[in-house]
N, C-alpha and C positions, 0 to 999 in steps of 0.2 A: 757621578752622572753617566760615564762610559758603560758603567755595570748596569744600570737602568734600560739605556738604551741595546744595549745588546740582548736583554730577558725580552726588552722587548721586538725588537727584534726576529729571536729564535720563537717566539709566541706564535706572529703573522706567517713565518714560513711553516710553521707544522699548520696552521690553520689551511695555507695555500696548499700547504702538500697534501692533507688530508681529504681538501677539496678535489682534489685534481686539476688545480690549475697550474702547479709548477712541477716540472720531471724532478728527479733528483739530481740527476748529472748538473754538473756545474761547467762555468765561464770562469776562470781569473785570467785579468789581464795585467799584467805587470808591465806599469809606468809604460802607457800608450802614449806613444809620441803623434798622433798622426788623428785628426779627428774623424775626420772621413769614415775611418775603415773603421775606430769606437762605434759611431754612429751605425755604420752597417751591421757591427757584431750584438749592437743592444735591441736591433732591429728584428734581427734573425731570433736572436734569446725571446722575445717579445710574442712573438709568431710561434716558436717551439714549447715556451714557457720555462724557458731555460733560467735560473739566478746569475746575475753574474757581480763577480767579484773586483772592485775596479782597485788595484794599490797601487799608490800613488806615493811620490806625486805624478802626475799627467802629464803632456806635455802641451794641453789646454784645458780650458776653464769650462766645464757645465753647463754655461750657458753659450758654447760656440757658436755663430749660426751655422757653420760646416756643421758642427755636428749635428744638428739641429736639421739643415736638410738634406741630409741622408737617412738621420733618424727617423724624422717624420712626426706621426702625432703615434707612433710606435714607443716614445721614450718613455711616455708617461704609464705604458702597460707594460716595462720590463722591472720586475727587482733585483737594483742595484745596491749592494753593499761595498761602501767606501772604505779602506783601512788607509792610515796617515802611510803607513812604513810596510817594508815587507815582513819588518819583525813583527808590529802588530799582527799582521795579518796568519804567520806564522805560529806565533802565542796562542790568538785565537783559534785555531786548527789543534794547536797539539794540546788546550787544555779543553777539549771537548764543546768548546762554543758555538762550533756550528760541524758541518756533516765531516765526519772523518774517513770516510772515502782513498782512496788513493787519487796523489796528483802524478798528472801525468805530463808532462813539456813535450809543446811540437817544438822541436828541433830540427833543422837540416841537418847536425851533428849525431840526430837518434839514431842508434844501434836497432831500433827493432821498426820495422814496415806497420802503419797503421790499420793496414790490410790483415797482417799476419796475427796481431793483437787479438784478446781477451778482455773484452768492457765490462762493465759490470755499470749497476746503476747507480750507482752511489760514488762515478768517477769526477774529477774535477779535472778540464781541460787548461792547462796553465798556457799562455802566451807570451813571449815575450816583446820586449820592445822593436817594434819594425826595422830602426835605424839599427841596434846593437845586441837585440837578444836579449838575453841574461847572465847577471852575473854567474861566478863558479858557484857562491854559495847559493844560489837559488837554483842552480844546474844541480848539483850533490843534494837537494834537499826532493827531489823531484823521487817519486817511485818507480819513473818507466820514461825512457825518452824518446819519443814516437818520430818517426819520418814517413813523407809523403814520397812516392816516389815519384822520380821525374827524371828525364832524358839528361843523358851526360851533359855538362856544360851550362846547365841553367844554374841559376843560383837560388831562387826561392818565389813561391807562390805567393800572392796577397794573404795577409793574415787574416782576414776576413774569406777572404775564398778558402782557406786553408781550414779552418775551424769548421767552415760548414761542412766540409766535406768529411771532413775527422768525426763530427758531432752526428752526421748521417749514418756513419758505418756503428757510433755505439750505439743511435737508437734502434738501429737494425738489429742490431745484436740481443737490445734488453729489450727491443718490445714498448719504447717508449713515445713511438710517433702519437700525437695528440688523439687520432681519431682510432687508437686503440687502447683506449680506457677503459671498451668495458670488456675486452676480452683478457686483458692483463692479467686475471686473475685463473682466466679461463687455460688448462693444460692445453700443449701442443697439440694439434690432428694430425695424425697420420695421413698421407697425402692418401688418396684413392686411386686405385688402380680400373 
């Protein structure tokens, strides 16, 4: 059955992506404790056309109504893929079942500025859990571990505030703001003097 639903699955997002309704870059969010800021991140994905990756388990149910009104009637226009475990979700990545891209972890512990970075369109933004982050082996499993910067002494941004601003600087990068679909294909201009 699992095999069924993931053909089909990878079927609807080439179809989406071929449409131009969804970017490449990705959302995963690993075991979201907190509904609110789910609902804002599936909000944003919804609006950008972002997929996002929800591994679980959650630290609420689906049908929240926190999530729900943050979400808005935005839920129902974002694609969401569920994986039970982070294995699952890991298996599926590394046996080509869906985009193999580089994950990237916002970490406050990231070694490299998300400013300073190199996106590419085919990145997956990995989050971890509000209250605790990520395990090591989800930390070591990561291609790149991004930090925001911020004034000595804070401790960390909303994870939701955090992602949009991360997911801003790759679309800037690769050119994937929605309402530049049809130049996408179109080479860079030289600015004019």
């Amino acid at each position: 059955m699992s095999i069924l639903v993931d053909a089909q699955y990878l079927l609807v997002i080439w179809i989406l992506q071929k449409s131009g309704q969804y970017s490449h870059v990705r959302i995963a969010l690993y075991q979201p404790d907190i509904a609110p800021n789910a609902g804002a991140i599936f909000r944003l994905a919804a609006v950008l056309g972002v997929e996002v990756d929800l591994i679980e388990p959650a630290g609420f149910v689906m049908t929240d109504r926190r999530l729900k009104r943050v979400g808005l009637d935005y839920l129902s226009k974002v694609n969401i893929t569920r994986h039970v475990s982070w294995q699952s979700y890991s298996t599926l990545r590394s046996s080509g079942g869906m985009q193999a891209g580089r994950l990237l972890l916002l970490t406050t512990s990231g070694g490299d500025r998300y400013i300073d970075f190199d996106f590419c369109a085919t990145d997956t933004l990995l989050l971890g859990r509000e209250t605790a982050g990520v395990p090591a082996e989800v930390h070591s499993a990561a291609d790149a571990r991004l930090r925001i910067p911020m004034n000595t002494g804070q401790r960390s941004l909303n994870v939701a505030v955090a992602v949009a601003m991360v997911l801003g600087e790759a679309f800037r990068q690769t050119n994937l703001w929605p309402d530049c679909q049809q130049t996408r294909d179109e080479p860079l201009r030289e600015e004019r003097t």
